[in-house]
C-alpha positions in Angstrom: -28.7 105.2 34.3 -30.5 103.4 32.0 -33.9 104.9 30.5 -36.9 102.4 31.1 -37.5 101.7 27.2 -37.3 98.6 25.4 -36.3 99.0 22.1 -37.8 96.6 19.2 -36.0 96.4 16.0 -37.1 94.6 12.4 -34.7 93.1 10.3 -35.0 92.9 7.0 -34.7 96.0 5.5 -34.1 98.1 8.4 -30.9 97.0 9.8 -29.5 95.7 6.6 -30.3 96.0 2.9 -32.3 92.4 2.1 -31.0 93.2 -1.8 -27.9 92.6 -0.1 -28.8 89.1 0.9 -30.2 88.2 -2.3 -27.7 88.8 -4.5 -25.2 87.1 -2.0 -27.2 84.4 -2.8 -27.7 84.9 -6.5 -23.8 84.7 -6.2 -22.6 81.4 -4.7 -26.4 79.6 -7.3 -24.5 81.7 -10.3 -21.0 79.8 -9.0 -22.8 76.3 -8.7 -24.3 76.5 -11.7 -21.1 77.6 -13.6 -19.4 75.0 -12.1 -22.2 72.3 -13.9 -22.3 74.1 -17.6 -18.8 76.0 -18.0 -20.5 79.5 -18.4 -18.3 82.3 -16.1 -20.5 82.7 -13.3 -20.3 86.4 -13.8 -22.2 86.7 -16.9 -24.7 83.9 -15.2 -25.1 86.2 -11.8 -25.9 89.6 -14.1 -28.5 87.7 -15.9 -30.1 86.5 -12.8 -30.4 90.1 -11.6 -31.6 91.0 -14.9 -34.3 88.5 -14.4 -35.3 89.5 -10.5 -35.0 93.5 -11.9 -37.6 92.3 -14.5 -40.7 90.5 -12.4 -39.8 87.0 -13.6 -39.4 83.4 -12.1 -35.1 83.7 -11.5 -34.5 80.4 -10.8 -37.0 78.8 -13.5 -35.5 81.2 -16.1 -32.0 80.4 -15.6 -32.3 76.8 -16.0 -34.7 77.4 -18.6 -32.0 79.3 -20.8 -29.1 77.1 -20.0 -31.4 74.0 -20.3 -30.6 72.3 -17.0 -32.6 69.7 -15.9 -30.6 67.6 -13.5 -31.1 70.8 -11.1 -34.7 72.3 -10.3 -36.1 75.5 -8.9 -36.5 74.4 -5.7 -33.2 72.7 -5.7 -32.0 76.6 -6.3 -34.7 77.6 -3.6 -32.9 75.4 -1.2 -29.6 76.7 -1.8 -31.3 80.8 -1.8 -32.5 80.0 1.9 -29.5 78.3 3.3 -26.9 80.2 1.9 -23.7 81.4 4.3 -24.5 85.1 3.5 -21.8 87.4 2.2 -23.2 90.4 4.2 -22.3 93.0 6.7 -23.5 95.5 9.7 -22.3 98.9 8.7 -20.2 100.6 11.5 -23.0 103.3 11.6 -25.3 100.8 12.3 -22.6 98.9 15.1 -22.0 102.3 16.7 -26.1 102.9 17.0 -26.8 99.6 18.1 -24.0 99.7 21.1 -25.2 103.1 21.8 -28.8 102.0 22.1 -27.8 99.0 24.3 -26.3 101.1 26.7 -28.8 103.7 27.2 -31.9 101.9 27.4 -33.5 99.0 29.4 -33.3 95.9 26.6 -33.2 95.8 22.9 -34.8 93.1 21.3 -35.7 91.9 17.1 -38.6 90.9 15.8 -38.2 89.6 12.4 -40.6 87.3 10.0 -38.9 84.1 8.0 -37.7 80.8 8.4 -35.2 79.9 11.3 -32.0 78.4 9.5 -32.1 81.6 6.8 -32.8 84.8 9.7 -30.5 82.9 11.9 -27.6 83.1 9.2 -28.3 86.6 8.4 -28.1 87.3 12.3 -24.9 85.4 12.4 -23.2 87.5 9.2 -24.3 90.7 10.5 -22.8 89.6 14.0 -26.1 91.0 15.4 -26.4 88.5 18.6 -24.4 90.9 21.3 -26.6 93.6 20.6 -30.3 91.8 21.8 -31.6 90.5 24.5 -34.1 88.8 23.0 -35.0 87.7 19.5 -38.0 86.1 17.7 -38.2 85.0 14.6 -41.2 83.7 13.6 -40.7 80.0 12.5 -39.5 79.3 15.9 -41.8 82.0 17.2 -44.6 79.7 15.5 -46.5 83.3 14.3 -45.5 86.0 11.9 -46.3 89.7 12.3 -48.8 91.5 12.6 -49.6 88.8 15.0 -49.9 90.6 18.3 -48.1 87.8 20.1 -45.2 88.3 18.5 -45.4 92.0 20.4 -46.8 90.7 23.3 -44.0 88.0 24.3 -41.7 91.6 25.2 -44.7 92.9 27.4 -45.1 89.6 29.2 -41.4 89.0 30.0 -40.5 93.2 31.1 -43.9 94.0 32.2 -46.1 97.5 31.7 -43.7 99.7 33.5 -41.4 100.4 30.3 -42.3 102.2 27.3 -42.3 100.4 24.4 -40.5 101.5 20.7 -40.8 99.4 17.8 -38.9 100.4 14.8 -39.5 98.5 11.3 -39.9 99.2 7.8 -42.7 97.4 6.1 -46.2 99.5 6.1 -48.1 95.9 5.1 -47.6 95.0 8.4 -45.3 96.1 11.0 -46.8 98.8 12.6 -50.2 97.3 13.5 -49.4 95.5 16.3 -47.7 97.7 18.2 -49.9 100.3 17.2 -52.5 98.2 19.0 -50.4 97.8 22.1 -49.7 101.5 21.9 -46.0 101.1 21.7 -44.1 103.9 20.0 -44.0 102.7 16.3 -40.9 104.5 14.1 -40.7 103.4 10.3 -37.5 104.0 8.4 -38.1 105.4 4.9 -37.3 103.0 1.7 -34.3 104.8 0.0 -34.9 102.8 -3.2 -33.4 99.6 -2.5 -36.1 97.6 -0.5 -37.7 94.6 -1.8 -40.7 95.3 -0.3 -42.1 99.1 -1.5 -43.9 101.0 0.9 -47.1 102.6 1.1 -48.7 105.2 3.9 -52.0 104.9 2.0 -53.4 102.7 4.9 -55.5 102.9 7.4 -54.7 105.5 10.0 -54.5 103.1 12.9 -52.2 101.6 11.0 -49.6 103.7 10.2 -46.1 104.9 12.4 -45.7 107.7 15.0 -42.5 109.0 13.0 -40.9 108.5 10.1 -37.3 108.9 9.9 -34.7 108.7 7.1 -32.3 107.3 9.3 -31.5 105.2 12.2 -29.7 107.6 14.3 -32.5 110.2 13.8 -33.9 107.4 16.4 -31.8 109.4 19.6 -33.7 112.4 18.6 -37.0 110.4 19.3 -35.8 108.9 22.3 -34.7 112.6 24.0 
């Protein structure tokens, strides 16, 4: 039988590595701007990492330094968010997520960003057959911490099921469920998130638990 929980997930970051998605995308830019200026697209991919790893503009420092001006940033900005990404679930996180699907109520994703670029992400992970629902917030027409992001789970299920939302970004996932009093769960940065975390908020603000890994999320749930 199936516990009365609904389950929230994040995305970025907490399912997948985002890095993961940005250097796929770093990849085919470094190929399409090979293919324009002859340079092996290898060398032109490691300096574009070299220029994310240092804080600066990527895309207007690697047309900058090959001196390409038929092609602009946000020509490159374009091709970043609509990218075909080269990335994949891991089969620890497939065996969770089918897992999860059969022991609670519904599982559901909640995840910030425009619709064509989550949606292709969603697609490469093969992610669909695990939720039941799944808002992303350009179609959504809000981004978290807006409570109706939240709040659409609630008004479809209803107040009978307890509520677990499980993210990784301490700017802003955890305050609206924290207002909803859902069961918040934040999975620790292992050094490779693009967005650093910080517990130094406010303590309304901050998870129940802290885990270092997703399945430590079964020990929560028992």
């Amino acid at each position: 039988m199936k516990r009365d929980i609904v389950l929230v997930f994040d995305l970025d970051d907490t399912l997948y590595k985002e890095i993961d998605f940005l250097k796929s995308a770093f990849n085919d830019i470094a190929r399409f701007l090979s293919s324009i200026n002859n340079k092996p697209s290898e060398i032109i991919l490691s300096e574009m990492i070299h220029y994310y790893e240092s804080g600066l503009n990527v895309f207007d420092s690697i047309l900058e330094k090959y001196t390409i001006s038929h092609v602009s940033a946000k020509d490159l900005i374009h091709m970043y968010r609509n990218h075909k990404p080269q990335i994949c679930l891991s089969q620890e996180r497939m065996e969770l997520l089918a897992k999860l699907k059969q022991n609670v109520f519904k599982v559901g994703l909640i995840t910030d960003g425009r619709s064509i670029q989550q949606r292709n992400k969603i697609d490469a992970l093969g992610l669909s057959g695990y939720f039941d629902d799944m808002i992303i917030s350009e179609e959504f027409g809000s981004e978290k911490p807006n409570i109706n992001n939240f709040k659409f789970f609630i008004n479809k299920y209803g107040d009978s099921f307890r509520y677990i939302y499980i993210g990784d970004n301490t700017k802003k996932d955890f305050i609206a469920p924290n207002q909803l009093k859902w069961c918040t769960i934040c999975l620790m940065d292992d050094g490779k998130n693009i967005h650093k975390q910080s517990f130094d908020v406010d303590i309304t603000n901050k998870p129940k638990y802290v885990i270092n890994n997703l399945n430590e999320i079964e020990t929560i749930l028992n």
